[in-house]
Structures are given as structure tokens and as C-alpha cells.
N, C-alpha and C positions, 0 to 999 in steps of 0.2 A: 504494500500500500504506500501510493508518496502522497505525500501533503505539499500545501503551497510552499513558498516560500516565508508568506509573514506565519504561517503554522508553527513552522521549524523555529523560528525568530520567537513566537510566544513559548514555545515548549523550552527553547533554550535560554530563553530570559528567567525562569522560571526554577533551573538549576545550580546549586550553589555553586558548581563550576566555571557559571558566564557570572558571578556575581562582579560586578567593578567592569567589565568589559565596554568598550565606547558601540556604539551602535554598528559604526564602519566594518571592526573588528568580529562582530556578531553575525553579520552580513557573509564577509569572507568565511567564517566558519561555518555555515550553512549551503554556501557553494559546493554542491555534490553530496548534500546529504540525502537520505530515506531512512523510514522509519523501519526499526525493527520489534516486533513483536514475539515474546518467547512463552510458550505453557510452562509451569512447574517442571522440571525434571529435563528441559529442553536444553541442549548444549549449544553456545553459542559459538564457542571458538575450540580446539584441542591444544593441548603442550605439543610442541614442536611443528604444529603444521604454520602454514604462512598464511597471514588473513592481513589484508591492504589496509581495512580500515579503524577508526579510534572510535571508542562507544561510549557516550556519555549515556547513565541511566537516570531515566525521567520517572520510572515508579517501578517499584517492585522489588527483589534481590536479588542477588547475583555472588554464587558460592565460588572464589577462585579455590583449586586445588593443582598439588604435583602430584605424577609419581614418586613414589619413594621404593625402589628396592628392597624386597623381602618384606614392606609393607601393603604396596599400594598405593590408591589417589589418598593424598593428605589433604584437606581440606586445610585453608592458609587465614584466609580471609571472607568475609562477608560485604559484599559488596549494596551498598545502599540508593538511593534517591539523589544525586549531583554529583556521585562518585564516576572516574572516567577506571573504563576495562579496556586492555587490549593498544595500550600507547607503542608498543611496539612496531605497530604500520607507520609512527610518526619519527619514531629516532633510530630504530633499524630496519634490517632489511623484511621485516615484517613477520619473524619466526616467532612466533606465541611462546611465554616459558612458562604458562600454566594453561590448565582447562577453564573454562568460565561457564559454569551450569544455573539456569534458573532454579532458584530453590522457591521462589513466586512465579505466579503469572510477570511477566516484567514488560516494561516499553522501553527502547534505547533509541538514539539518536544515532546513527553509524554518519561517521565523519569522515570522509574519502582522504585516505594518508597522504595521498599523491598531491590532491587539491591542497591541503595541507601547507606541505611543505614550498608548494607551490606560491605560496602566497605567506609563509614564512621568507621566503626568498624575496618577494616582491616589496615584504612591508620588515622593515628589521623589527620593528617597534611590536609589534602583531607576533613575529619571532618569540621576543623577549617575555615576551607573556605570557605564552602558552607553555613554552621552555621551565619559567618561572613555576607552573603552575606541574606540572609531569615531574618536574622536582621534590616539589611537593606529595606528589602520588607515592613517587620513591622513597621519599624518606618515609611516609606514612609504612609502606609497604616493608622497608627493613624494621623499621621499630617492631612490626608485628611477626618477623620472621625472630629477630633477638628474643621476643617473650617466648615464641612457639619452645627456641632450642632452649632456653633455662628452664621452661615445662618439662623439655624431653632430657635434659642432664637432671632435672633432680627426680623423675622418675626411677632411673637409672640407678639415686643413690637412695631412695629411701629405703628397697628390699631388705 
């Protein structure tokens, strides 16, 4: 299903991730979007496959998980409402290093990586912002991988 353009512009005004963004900037980020809709239990991306696009989610959740050898999908993170999945169509060659499964019914916003970067290239400033902001996803995302492993080290010690 695609929606207009001012759709895209309301759904993503509406996400903590466009919170502070100038209009122009909103604009460019909706060049080459569509919406994506997911059931409960629906996978939206795999670990190590290549997906183009960056997915801001507009409602619902979104379970990232690894494998882990000799265990399985690890569930890592829970992905919420203005939370971006899947920035790796934006800063590399677009190799996913987790799964992303609806654990909701969910809505995303799929943000064309290409268009992207495209117009990170065109505008520095638009660049620095989104840069700014996937930095932020990252460090969000180490923090929560540091708690996982002193979970899985004092597991280890309590026996």
C-alpha cells in the first residue's frame, strides 16, 4: 500500500525520530518511501541477508534478535513506536546483523537507503543529522548488548 506524500510527512512528523527535523529535511526523507505493514510473528528483515532500506516504526513492536551458537535466535532488543530498525541500508552495504520480527501487529515507514544517502550527499547538513541520530540508535543498541552480557556473565557465576 503507498500513501501520499503529505501521509508519509504526517506519519513521520508524528515519530520521535523526525522530532526537531526542519520541514525540507522531512521532505527529503520521504522521497522513496512506502509503507510497510507487519502481523504479529511476521519477519521483516533476516541477520545477514541485504535489505536497501531504513525503517522507522510508526506503531506496534519490533523484536530484534541474533543467532547465537549452541543457543539460537537471542532476542536483543525490543523495538518500539519512533524507534529506527535496519540503519544498515544507510551506513553499509546493507547486510542486516540481526533478525527484526513483529512481536505486534506493527506499521513502518521503509526509507529507500539509496534515496538516503543520496540526498545525505546533496545536503551535508540533512547528513549530519540523521548521522547524529543512527548514532544514537548505536549507542542505544551497545548499552543494551553491555547489560545483555553482565546478564549472561553472572548467570555463569551464580551456579
Amino acid at each position: 500500500m503507498t500513501l501520499e506524500q503529505p501521509n508519509f510527512l504526517k506519519l513521520l512528523c508524528a515519530t520521535r525520530f523526525a522530532e526537531g527535523l526542519p520541514n525540507k529535511h522531512l521532505q527529503c526523507l520521504c522521497r522513496g518511501a512506502r509503507l510497510v505493514r507487519l502481523s504479529a510473528g511476521q519477519t521483516l528483515f533476516r541477520e545477514g541477508e541485504t535489505e536497501p532500506d531504513v525503517f522507522v516504526l510508526t506503531s506496534g513492536h519490533v523484536r530484534l534478535s541474533m543467532n547465537v551458537p549452541g543457543r539460537g535466535a537471542v532476542d536483543f532488543l525490543s523495538a518500539g513506536p519512533g524507534d529506527l530498525v535496519g540503519w544498515s541500508g544507510l551506513i553499509s552495504d546493507g547486510r542486516m546483523t540481526a533478525t527484526a520480527t513483529a512481536r505486534t501487529d506493527s506499521v513502518l515507514i521503509a526509507l529507500s537507503g539509496q534515496c538516503l544517502k543520496e540526498a545525505c550527499e546533496h545536503d551535508p547538513q540533512l547528513g549530519f543529522v540523521l548521522m547524529k541520530r543512527i548514532a544514537q540508535v548505536l549507542s542505544q543498541r551497545l548499552l543494551s548488548t553491555r547489560l545483555q552480557l553482565l546478564d549472561l556473565f553472572a548467570e555463569g557465576t551464580s551456579a
